[in-house]
LUMLUMFI-182755 format. One record per atom (N, C-alpha, C): y, x, z. Coordinates in steps of 0.001 Angstrom, whole numbers, plus 500000, padded with zeros to 6 digits. Example, Ala and Ser with C-alpha at 12.3 -4.5 7.8 and 13.67 -1.06 7.14 Angstrom:
494310513190507800 495500512300507800 496700513200507800 497750512850507080 498940513670507140 500030512900507870 
***
This chain:
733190081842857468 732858082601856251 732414081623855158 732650081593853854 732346080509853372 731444081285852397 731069080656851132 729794080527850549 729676082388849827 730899082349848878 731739083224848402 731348084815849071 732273085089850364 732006085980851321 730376086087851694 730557084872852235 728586085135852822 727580086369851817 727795086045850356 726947086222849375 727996087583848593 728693088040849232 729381089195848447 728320090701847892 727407090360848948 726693091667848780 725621091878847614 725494090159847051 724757090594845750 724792091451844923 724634092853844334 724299093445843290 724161092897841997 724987093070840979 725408092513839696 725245091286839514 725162090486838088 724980089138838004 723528088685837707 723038087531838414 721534087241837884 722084085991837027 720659085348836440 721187084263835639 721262082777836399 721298082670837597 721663081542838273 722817081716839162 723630080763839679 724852080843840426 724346080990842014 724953080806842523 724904080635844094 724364079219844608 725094078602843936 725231077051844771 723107077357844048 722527077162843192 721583077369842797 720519077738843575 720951079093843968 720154080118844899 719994078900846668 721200078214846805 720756077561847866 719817076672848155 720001075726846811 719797074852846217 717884075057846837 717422076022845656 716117076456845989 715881076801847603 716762077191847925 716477077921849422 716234076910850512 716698075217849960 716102074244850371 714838074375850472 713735074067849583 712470074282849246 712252075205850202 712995076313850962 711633077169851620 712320076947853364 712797075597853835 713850075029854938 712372075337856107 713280076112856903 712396076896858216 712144078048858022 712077078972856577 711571080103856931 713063081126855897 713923080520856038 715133081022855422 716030082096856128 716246083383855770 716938083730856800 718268083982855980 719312085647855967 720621085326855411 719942085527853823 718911086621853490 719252086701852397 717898085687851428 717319085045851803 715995084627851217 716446083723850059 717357083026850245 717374082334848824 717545083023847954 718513084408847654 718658085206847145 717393085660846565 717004086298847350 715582086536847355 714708085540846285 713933084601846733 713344083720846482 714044083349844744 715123083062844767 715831082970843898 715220083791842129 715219085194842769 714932086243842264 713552086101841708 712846085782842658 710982085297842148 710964084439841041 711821083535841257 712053082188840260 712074082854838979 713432083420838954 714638083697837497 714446085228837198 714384086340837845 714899087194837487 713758088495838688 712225088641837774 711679089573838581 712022090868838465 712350091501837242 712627092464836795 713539093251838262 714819092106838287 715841092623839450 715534092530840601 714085092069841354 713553091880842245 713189092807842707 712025093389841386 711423095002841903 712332095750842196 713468096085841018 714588096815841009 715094097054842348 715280095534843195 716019095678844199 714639096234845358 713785096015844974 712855096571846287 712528097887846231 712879098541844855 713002100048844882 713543100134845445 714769099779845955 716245100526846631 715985100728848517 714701100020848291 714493100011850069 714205101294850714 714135102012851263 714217103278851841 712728103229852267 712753101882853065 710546101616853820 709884101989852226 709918101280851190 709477101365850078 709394102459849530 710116102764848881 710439103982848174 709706104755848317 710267105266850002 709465106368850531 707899106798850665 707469105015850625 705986105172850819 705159105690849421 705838104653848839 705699105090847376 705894106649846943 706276107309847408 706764108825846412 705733108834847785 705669109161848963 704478109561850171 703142109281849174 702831108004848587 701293107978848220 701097109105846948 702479109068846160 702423110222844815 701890111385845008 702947111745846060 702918113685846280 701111113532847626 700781112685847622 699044112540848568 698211112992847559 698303112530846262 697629113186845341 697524113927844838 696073115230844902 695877115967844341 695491116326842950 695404117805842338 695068117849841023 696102117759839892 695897118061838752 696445117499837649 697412116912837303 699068116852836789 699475115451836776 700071115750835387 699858116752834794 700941116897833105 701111115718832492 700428115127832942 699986113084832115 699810112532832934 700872111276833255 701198110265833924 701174109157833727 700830108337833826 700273106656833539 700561105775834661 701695104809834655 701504103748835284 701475102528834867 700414101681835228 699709100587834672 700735099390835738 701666098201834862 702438097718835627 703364098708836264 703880098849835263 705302099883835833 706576099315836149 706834097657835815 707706096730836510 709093097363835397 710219097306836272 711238097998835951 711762099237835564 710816099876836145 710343101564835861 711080102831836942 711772102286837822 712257102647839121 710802103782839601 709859103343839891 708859104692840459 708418105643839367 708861105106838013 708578106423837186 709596107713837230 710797106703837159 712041107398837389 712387108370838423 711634107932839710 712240108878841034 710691110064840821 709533109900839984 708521110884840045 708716111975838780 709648111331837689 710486112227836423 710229113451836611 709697114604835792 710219116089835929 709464116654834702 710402117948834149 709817118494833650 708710119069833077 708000119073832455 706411119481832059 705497118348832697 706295117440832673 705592116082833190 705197114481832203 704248114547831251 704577113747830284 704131111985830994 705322111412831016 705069109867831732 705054108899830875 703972108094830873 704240106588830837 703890105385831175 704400104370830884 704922103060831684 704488101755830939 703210101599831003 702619099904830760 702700098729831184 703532097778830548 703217096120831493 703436095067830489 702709094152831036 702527092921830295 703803092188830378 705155092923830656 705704091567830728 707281092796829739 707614091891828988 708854092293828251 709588092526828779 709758091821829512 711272090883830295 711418092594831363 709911093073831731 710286094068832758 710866095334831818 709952095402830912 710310096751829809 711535096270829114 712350095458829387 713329095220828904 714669095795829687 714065095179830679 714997095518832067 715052097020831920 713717097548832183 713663098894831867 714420100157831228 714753099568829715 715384099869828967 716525100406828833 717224099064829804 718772098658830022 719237099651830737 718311100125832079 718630100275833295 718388102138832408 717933102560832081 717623103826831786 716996104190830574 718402104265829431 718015104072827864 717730105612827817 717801106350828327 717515108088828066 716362108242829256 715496107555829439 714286107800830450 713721108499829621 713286109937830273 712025110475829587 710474110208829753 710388108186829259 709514107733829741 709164107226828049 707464107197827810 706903106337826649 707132105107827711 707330103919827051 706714102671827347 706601102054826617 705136101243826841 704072100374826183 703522099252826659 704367097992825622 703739096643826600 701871096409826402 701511095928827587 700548095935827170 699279095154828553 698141094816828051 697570094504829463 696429095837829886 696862095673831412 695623096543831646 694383096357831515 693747095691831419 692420095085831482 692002094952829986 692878095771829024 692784096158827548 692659097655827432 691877098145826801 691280099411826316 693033099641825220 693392098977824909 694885099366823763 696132099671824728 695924099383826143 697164099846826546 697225100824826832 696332102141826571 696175103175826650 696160104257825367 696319103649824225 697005103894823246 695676105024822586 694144104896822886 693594105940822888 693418106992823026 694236107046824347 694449108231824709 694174108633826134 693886109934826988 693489109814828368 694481111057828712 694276110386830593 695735110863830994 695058111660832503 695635112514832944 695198113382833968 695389112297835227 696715111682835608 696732110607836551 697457109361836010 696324108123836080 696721107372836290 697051106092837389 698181105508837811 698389104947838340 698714103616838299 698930103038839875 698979101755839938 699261100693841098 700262100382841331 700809100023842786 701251098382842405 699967097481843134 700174096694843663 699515095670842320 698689096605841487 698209095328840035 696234095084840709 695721095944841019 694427095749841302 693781094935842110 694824094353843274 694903093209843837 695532091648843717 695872091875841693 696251090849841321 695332090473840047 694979091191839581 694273090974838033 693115090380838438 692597090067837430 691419088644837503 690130089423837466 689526090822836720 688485091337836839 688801093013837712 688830093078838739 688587094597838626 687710095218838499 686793095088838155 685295095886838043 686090096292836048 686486095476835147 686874096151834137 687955097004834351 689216096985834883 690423097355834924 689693098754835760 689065099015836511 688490100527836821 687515101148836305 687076099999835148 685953101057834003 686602101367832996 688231100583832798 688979101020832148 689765101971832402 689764101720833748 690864103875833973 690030104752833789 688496104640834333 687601105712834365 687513106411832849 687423104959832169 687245105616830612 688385106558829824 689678106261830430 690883106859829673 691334108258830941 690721108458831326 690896109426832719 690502110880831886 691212111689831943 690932113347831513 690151114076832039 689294114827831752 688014115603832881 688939116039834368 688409115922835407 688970115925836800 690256115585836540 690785114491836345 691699114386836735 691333112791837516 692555112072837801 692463111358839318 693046109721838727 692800108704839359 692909107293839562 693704106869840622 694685106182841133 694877105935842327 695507104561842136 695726103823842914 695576102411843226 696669102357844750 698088100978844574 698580101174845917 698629100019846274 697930098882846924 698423097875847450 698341097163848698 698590096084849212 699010095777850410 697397095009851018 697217095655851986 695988095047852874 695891093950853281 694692093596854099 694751092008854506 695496092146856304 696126093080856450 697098093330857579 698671093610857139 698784092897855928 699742092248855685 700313091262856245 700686090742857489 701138089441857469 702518088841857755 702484088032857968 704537087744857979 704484088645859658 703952087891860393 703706088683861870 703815090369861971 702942090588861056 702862092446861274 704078092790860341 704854092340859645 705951092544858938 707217092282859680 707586091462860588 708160091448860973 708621092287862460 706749092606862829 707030093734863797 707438094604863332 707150095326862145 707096096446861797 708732096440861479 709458095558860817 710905095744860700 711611095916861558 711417095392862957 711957095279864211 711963096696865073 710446096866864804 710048098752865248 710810099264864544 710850099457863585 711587100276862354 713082100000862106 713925099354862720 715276098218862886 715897098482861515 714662097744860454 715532097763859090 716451097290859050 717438097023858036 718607096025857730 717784094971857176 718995094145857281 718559092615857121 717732092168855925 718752093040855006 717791093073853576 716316092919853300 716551094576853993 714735095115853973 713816094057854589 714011093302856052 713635092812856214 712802091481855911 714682091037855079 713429089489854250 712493090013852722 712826091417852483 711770091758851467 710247092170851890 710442092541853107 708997092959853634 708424091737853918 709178090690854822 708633089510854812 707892087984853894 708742088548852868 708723088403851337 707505088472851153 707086089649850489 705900090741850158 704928089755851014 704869090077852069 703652090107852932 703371088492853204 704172087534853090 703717085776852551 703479085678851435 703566086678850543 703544086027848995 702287087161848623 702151087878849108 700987089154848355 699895088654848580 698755089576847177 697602088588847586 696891090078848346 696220090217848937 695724091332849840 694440091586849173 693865092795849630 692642092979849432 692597094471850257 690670094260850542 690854095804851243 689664096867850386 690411098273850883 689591099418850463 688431099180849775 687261099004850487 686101098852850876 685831097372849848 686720096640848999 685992095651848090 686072096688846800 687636097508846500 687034098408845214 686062099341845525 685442100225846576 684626100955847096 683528100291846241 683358099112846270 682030098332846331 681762098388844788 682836098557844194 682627098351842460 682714099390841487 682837100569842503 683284101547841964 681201102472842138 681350103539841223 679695103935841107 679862104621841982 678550105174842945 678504105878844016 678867107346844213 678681107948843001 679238109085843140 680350109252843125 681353108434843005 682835108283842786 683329107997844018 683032106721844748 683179105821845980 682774107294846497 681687107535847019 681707108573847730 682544109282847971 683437110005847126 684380111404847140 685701110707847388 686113109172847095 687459108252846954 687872108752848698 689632109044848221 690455108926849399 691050107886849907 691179107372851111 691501106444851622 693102106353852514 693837106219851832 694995106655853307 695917105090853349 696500105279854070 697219103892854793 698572103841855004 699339103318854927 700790102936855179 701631101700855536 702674102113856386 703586100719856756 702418100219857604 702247100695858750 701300100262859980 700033099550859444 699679100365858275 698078100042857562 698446098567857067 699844098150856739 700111096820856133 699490097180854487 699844098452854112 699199098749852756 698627099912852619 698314100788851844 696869101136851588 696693101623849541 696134103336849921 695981103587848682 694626104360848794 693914104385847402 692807104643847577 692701105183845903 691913106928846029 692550107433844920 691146108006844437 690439108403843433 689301109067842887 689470109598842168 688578110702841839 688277111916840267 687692111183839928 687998111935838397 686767111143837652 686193112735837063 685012113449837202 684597114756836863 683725114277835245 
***
């Protein structure tokens, strides 16, 4: 099979070639499997098509719309903080449902754009950990999968949802635990006999994510809040969402 064939299954064009994608896939020699340079590749040049492509995972997806429909209350107003490509706004879309889609990075709201110029989505670049990416305005749920375990303060970024949050309505937060690991990822693909794909993306994820658990936002959050916060778990407690009112 030569280089050509091997690599047929890529999905449209990124902005590097093949020979490229190998090239790098040097750099990660021992932990390469068929599709990781690809992969890896993708981290480099082109995140936008990264997320894109990790929407398409079935493990993903699913968990994702599973942590949505977990939440109770309210949702006429929708907020996701780091909305990437905009793939989870898209599959939660509906009627009498007003959504939108914040991130600091162009390149994703660009992608965004491309991929779904008739989204019945606002989007607004912007940082979370800014009182302006919320446009002064408060939203019944807002969300957030996979930024609260990356941003530099969370004690602001959750006095900032609290503040833009609508009377009872809800907060929720989705990211990957410190039982993340290449080990529990790779069981879990094997239990689960993803395709090959899925596989080097979970494996992906879970070497490259930075983890954190429940119980550190618990800690920053005020007691009457922490108190009432839901806790639920997913992908063999590899990740983890944790959701509050704000009354």
């Amino acid at each position: 099979m030569n280089i050509h064939q091997k690599f047929a299954f890529i999905p449209d064009q990124i902005s590097i070639n093949i020979a490229a994608q190998l090239e790098i896939g040097k750099l990660f020699e021992g932990y390469i499997e068929l599709y990781m340079p690809y992969i890896y590749s993708l981290m480099l040049f082109n995140r936008p098509k990264l997320f894109h492509l990790l929407m398409q995972q079935f493990w993903y997806r699913d968990v994702l719309l599973q942590w949505y429909r977990s939440i109770n209350g309210k949702k006429a107003s929708v907020i996701e903080l780091g909305c990437g490509p905009g793939e989870f706004l898209m599959r939660i879309a509906q009627p009498g449902v007003s959504l939108t889609g914040v991130d600091s990075s162009e390149d994703m709201l660009r992608f965004f754009r491309r991929k779904h110029p008739s989204a019945p989505v606002t989007l607004r670049r912007g940082d979370a950990l800014s009182s302006d990416c919320f446009a002064g305005q408060q939203y019944d749920l807002i969300l957030a999968a996979s930024l609260i375990n990356v941003v530099r303060d969370k004690r602001r970024l959750l006095a900032n949802c609290i503040d833009h949050t609508s009377t009872n309505g809800s907060v929720s937060f989705f990211f990957p635990t410190e039982s993340m690991s290449r080990s529990n990822a790779e069981r879990y693909a094997k239990t689960h006999d993803l395709p090959s794909l899925s596989q080097d993306l979970l494996t992906t994820w879970a070497t490259n994510a930075r983890k954190l658990g429940a119980e550190q936002i618990l800690s920053l959050l005020p007691s009457s809040i922490a108190n009432t916060a839901q806790v639920n778990f997913y992908l063999d407690e590899m990740a983890c969402s944790l959701t509050f009112s704000v009354h």
